[in-house]
C-alpha positions in Angstrom: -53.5 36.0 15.9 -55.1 39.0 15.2 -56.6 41.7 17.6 -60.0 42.6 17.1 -60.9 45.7 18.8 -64.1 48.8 18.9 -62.6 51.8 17.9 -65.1 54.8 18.5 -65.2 57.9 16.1 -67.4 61.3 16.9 -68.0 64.1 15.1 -66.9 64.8 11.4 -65.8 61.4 11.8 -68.8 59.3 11.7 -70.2 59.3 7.9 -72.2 61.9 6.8 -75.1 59.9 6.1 -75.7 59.0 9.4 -74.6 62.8 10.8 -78.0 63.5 8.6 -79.4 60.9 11.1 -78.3 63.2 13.8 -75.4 60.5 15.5 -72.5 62.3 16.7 -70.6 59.1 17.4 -70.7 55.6 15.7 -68.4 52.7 16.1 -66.1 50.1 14.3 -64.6 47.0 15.0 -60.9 47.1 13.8 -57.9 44.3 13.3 -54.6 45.3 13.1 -56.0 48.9 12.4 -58.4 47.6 9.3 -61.8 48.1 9.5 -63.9 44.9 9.6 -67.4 46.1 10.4 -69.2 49.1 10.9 -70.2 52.1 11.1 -72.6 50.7 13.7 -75.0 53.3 16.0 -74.2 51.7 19.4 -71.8 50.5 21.6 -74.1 48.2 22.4 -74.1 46.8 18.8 -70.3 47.3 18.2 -70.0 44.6 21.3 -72.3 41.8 20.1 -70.5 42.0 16.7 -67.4 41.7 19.2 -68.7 38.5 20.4 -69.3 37.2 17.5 -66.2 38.3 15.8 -64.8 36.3 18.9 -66.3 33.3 18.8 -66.1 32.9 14.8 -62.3 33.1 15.3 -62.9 30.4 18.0 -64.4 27.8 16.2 -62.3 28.4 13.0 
């Protein structure tokens, strides 16, 4: 089963779109090494989408 994970990126990293925000640091949530959401703004964020990623491969 695959691994899903928050993988953290700073500086010229994160998307330039949301550098323009001023964020120096967004986060992804990653399986296997692929992207599967994000960019997200918060850590906070990246772990509900966690949860969620979690349960969904639960109940599937």
């Amino acid at each position: 089963m695959p691994t899903v994970q928050i993988m953290s990126v700073i500086g010229s990293a994160v998307p330039a779109p949301l550098r323009e925000l001023g964020l120096l640091a967004c986060w992804y949530l990653v399986s296997d090494g692929e992207t599967i959401s994000g960019p997200l703004t918060s850590l906070c964020a990246a772990k509900k989408q966690l949860q969620q990623a979690s349960r969904f491969r639960l109940h599937a």
